[in-house]
C-alpha positions in Angstrom: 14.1 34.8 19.5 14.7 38.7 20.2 13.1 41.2 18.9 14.7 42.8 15.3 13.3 45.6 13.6 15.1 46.6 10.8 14.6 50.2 9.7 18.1 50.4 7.5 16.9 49.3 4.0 18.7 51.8 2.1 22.0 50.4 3.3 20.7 46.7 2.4 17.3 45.2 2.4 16.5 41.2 3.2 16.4 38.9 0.7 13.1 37.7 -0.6 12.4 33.8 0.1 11.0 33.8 -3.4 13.6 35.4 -5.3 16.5 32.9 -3.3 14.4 30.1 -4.9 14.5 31.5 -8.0 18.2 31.3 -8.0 19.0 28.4 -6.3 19.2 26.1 -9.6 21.6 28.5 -11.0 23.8 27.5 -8.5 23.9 23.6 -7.9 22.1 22.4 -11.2 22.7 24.5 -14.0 25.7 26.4 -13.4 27.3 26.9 -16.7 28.5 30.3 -18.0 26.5 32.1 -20.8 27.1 30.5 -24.0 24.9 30.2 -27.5 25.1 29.4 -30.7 27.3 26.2 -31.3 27.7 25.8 -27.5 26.5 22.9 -25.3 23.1 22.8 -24.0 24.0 24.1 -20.5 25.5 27.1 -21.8 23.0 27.8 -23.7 20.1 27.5 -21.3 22.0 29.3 -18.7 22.6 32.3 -21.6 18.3 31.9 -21.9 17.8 32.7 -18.6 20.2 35.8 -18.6 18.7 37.3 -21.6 15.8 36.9 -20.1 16.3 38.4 -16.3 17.8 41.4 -18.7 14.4 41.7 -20.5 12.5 41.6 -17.0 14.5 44.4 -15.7 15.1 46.7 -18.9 11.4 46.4 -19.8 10.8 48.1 -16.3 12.8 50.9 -17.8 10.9 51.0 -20.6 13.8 50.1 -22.6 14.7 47.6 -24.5 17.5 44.3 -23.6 20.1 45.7 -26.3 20.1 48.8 -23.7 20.8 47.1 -20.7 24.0 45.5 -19.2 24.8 43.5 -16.1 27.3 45.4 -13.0 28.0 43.8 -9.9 26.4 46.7 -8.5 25.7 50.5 -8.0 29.5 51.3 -7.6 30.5 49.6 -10.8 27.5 51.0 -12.5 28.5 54.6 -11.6 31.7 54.1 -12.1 31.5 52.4 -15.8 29.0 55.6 -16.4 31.0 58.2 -15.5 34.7 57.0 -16.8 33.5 55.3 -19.3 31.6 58.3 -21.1 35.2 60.3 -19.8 36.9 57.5 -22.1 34.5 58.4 -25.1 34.9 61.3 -25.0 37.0 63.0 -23.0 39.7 63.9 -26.0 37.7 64.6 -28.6 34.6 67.0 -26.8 36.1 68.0 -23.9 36.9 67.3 -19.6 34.2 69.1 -18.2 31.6 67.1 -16.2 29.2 68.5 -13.5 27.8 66.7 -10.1 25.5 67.5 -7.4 27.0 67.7 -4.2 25.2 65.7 -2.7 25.6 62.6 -4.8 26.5 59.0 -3.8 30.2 57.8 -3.1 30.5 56.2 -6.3 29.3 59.4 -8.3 31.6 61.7 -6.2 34.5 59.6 -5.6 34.9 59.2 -9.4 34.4 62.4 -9.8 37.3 63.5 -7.1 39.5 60.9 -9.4 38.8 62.6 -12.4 39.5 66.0 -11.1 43.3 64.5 -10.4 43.6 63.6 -13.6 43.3 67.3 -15.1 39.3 67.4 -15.2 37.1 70.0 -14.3 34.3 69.4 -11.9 31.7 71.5 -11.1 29.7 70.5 -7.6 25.9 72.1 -8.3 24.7 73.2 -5.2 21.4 72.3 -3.5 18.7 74.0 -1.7 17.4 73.4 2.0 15.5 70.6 0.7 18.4 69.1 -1.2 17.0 70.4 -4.7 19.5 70.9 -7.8 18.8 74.4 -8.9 18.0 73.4 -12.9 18.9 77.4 -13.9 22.3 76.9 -12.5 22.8 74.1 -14.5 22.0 74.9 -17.5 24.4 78.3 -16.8 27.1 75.7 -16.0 26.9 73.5 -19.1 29.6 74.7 -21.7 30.7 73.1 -24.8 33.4 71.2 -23.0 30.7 69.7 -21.0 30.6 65.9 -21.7 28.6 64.4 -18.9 25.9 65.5 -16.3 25.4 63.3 -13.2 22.7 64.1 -10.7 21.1 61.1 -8.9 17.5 60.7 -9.2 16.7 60.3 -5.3 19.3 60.8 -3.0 20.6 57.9 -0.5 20.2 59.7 2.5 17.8 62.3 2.8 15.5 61.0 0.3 15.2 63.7 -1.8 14.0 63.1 -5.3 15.0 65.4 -8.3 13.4 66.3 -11.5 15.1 64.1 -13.9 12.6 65.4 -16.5 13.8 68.9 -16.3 17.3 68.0 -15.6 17.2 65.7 -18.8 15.8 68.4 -21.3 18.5 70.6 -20.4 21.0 67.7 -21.1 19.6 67.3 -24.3 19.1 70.8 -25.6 22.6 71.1 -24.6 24.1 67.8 -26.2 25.0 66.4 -22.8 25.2 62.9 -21.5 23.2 62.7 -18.9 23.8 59.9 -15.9 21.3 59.6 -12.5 21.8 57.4 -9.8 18.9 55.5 -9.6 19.7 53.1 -6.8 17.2 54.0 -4.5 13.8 54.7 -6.6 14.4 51.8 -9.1 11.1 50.2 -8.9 10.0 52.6 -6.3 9.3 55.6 -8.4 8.5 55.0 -12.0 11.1 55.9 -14.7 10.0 54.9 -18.3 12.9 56.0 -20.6 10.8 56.6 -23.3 9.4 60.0 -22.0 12.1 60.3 -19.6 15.4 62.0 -21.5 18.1 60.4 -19.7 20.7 58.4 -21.5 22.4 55.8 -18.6 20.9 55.0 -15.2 22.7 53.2 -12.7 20.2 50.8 -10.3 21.0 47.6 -8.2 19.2 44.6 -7.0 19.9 45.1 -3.2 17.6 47.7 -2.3 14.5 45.8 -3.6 15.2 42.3 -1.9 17.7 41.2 -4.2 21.0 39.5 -4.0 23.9 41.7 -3.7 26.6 41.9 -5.8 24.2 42.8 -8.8 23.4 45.6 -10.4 22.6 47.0 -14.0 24.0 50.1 -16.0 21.0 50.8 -18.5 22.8 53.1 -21.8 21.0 54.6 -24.4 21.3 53.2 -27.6 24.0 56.1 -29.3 25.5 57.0 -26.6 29.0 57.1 -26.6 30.4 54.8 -23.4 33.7 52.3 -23.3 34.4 49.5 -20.9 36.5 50.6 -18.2 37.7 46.6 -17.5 39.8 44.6 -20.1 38.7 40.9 -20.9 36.3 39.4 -22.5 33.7 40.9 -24.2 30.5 40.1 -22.3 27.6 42.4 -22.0 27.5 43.9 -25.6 31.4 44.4 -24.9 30.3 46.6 -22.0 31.5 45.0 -19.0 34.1 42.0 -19.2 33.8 38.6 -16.9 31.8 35.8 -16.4 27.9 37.3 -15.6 26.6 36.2 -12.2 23.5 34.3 -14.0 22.1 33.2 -10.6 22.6 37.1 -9.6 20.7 38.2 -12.6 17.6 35.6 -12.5 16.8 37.1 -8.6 17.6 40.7 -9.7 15.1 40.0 -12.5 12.4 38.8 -9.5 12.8 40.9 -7.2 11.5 43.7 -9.8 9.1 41.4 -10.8 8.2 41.1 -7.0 8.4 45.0 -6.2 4.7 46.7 -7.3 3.9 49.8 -6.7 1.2 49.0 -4.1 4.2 48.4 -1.7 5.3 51.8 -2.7 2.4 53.3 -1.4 3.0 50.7 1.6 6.0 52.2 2.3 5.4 55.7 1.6 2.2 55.0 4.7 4.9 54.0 7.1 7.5 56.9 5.8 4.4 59.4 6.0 3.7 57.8 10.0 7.3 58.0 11.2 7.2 61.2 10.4 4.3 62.6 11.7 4.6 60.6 15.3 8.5 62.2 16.1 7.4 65.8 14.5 4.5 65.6 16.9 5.8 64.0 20.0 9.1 64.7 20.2 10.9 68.4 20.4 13.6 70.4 18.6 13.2 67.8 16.2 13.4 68.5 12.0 12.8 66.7 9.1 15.7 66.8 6.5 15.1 66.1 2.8 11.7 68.0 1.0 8.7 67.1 2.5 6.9 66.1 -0.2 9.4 65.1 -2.8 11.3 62.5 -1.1 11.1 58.4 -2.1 8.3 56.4 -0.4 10.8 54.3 2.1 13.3 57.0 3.4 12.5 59.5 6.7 15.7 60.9 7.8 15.5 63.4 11.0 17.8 65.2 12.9 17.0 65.0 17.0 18.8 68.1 18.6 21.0 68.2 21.9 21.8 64.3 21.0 24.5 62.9 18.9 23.4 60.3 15.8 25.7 57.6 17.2 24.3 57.5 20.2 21.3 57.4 19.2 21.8 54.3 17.0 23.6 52.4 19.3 20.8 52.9 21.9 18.0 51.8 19.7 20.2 49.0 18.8 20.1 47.9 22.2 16.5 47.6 21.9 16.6 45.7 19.0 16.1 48.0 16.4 18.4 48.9 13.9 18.7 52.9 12.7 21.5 54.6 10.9 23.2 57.8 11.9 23.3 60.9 8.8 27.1 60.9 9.6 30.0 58.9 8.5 31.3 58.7 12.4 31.2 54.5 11.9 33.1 54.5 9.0 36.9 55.5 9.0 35.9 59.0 8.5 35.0 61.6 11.0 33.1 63.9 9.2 29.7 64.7 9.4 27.7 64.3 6.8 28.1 66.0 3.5 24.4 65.9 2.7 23.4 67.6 5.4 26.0 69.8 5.2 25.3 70.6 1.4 21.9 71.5 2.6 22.8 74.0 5.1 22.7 72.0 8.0 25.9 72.3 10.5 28.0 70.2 12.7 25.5 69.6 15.5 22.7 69.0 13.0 24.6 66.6 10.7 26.0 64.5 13.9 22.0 64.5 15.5 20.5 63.0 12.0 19.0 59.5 12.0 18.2 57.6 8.8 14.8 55.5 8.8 14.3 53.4 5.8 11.6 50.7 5.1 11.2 47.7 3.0 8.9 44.9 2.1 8.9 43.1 5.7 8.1 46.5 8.2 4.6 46.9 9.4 3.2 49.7 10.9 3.1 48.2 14.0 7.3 48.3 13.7 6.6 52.4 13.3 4.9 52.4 16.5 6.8 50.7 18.4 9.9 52.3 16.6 9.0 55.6 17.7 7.9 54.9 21.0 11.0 53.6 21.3 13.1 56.7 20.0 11.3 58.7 22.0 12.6 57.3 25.3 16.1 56.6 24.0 16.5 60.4 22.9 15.0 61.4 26.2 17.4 60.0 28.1 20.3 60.8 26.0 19.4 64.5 26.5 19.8 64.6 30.5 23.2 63.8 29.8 23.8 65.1 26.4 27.6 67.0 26.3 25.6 69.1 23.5 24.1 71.3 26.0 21.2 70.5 28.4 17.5 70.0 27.9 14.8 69.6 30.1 12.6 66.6 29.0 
C-alpha cells in the first residue's frame, strides 16, 4: 500500500470505524422514518434514537434538545440562520445585517444574495491576525440591524474570535447573533449557557462524522422561519425526512471527540509550526499565533506558488491544501488572506495544514521534511523571482 498522509481535515476528515458501526443498523435493519405516538414500532424506535443523537450533541452545547435541529450540513445551517432570521424579521425591524469578511462561503454567499435583494451588508474588517475589531462593531450596529454573523474560528487560517465579546455586544444591542462553528465544534468549548450567542451552525464532518449532517442550534426566543416548504420536521424548522443513520454517527463522533485530542492536535499544530518557521526561509505564519483552533497551521512559503506546492507533496503522498481558490472554478486568490493584508503573491504561496484524530507526530515529521525539499526545488525554478536555496 503507498504511503497517505492526510493533512486536509478542515476540508473533510475520515470517518471513525466506530461511529460507521453505530449507524449501520440504521440503514439495513431499522430504517423507518421518525415517527411516535400512534405509530408503528419501527417508527417509533427510529424517532428514539434521533431524539436521542439530538440530546448527545445539544447537551455539548450546553443546551437543551428543544434547541437543537438537524441540517444536512454547514451550508444549510448557515443558510437557514441567516435567511431565516432575514424572514423573521426583515419587515418588521429592519434589512441591515453585518459579516466579517473573512467568513465561510455559506455565511458570505448568503450574504451577497441578500444584498441583491435590497439589503444592506456591512463586511467588518479584520486585523493582521484575522481579528474582528469588537469597537467597530458595536459602532456599526443600528436599529435596523437584525442579525450579526461572525464565525467562531475561521476555516482557513484558523483564527478564533471572541464570541463572548462579540455576543455581549449583540445583546446589549438586541441583535441576533449567528457564528459559524464548523471548525471548533468539539474542539474549543462553547457552553451556551455563559456564552450569549443565539444560533450556531456546526457539522459532523470535521470531527469523523458522516457527511451530509449537520445541526443549527437556535435559542429558545429567537425569532427564525424555515427557509424550505414541506413537512414540518425538526420543531417545523427544517422540512424532509431526518437522516436518522446521519444523526446516530454525528451524535458519536462528539461523543468520540474529548478534549485530550484537542490538546493532541494542538501538539502537532504547535510542531508544524515550529519545524517550517525554523528550517525553512521567507516563510510566515498566517492566522494569530496564539488564538487559532488546535488542528489548523496555515503558512505562506514565498517565491513559490500554493498549487504547486500541493501538487508536489501530493506526489509524495501527502495531501495539503493551497490558501487560494485556483482549483476551484475561481481564480482568485484567497479572500482571507487578502482581508488580512496579505497580497497576490502571499495569498497564491499559502498552504493549509489541518489535523485530525488519525495524524501522529511522526506524519509532522516526515510532512515537513518533506515540504522542505519540495519548496526547495520549486524555488530554483520559481517564475516568482529567484532564490538561492
Amino acid at each position: 500500500m503507498e504511503k497517505s498522509i492526510y493533512l486536509d481535515n478542515s476540508a473533510a476528515t475520515k470517518l471513525d470505524k466506530r461511529v460507521f458501526d453505530e449507524m449501520k443498523s440504521y440503514y439495513f435493519d431499522n430504517y423507518a422514518v421518525a415517527t411516535s405516538d400512534f405509530g408503528y414500532s419501527k417508527g417509533i424506535e427510529a424517532k428514539e434514537a434521533l431524539e436521542n443523537a439530538r440530546s448527545v450533541i445539544a447537551h455539548r452545547l450546553g443546551a437543551s434538545s428543544q434547541e437543537f435541529i438537524f441540517t444536512s450540513g454547514s451550508t444549510e445551517s448557515s443558510n437557514l440562520a441567516i435567511k431565516g432570521v432575514v424572514k423573521a424579521l426583515g419587515d418588521k425591524k429592519g434589512k441591515h445585517i453585518i459579516v466579517s469578511k473573512i467568513e465561510d462561503y455559506p455565511v458570505l454567499h448568503s450574504a451577497k444574495a441578500l444584498e441583491k435583494e435590497g439589503f444592506t451588508i456591512d463586511y467588518l474588517d479584520v486585523d493582521e491576525y484575522g481579528l474582528v475589531n469588537t469597537d467597530k462593531l458595536a459602532e456599526l450596529i443600528t436599529e435596523k440591524t437584525i442579525l450579526v454573523s461572525i464565525q467562531h474560528g475561521n476555516q482557513e487560517i484558523g483564527t478564533l474570535q471572541d464570541i463572548v465579546k462579540i455576543g455581549e455586544i449583540c445583546r446589549n444591542k438586541n441583535v441576533i447573533f449567528h457564528t459559524d462553528a464548523t471548525h471548533t465544534f468539539t474542539r474549543i468549548p462553547i457552553d451556551v449557557k455563559t456564552v450569549p450567542v443565539d444560533i450556531i451552525t456546526v457539522s459532523a464532518h470535521t470531527i469523523h462524522g458522516p457527511k451530509g449532517i449537520g445541526g443549527l442550534y437556535i435559542r429558545k426566543g429567537t425569532e427564525i422561519k424555515k427557509i424550505t416548504d414541506g413537512g414540518y420536521q425538526e420543531f417545523d424548522y427544517r422540512a424532509g425526512i431526518e437522516n436518522i443513520p446521519g444523526a446516530v454517527g454525528f451524535a458519536k463522533a462528539v461523543e468520540l471527540s474529548t478534549d485530550d485530542e484537542s490538546i493532541r492536535l494542538r501538539d502537532m499544530r504547535d510542531k508544524i509550526i515550529e519545524l517550517v518557521l525554523s528550517r525553512i526561509p521567507d516563510v510566515c505564519l498566517n492566522g494569530h499565533p496564539q488564538r487559532r483552533i488546535p488542528q489548523n497551521a496555515n503558512i505562506t512559503f514565498h517565491y513559490v506558488e500554493g498549487e504547486s506546492v500541493t501538487l508536489h507533496m501530493d506526489m509524495y503522498g501527502i495531501s495539503v491544501s493551497t490558501g487560494s481558490a485556483c482549483f476551484s472554478k475561481s481564480l482568485e486568490a484567497s479572500h482571507v488572506i487578502a482581508a488580512i493584508g496579505g497580497n497576490h503573491e502571499r495569498a497564491h504561496g499559502s498552504i493549509r495544514l489541518t489535523f485530525g484524530r488519525f495524524n501522529t507526530m511522526a506524519e509532522i515529521y516526515e510532512t515537513v521534511d518533506t515540504i522542505e525539499k519540495v519548496v526547495a526545488q520549486l524555488r530554483l525554478i520559481s517564475p516568482l523571482g529567484h532564490k538561492e536555496v
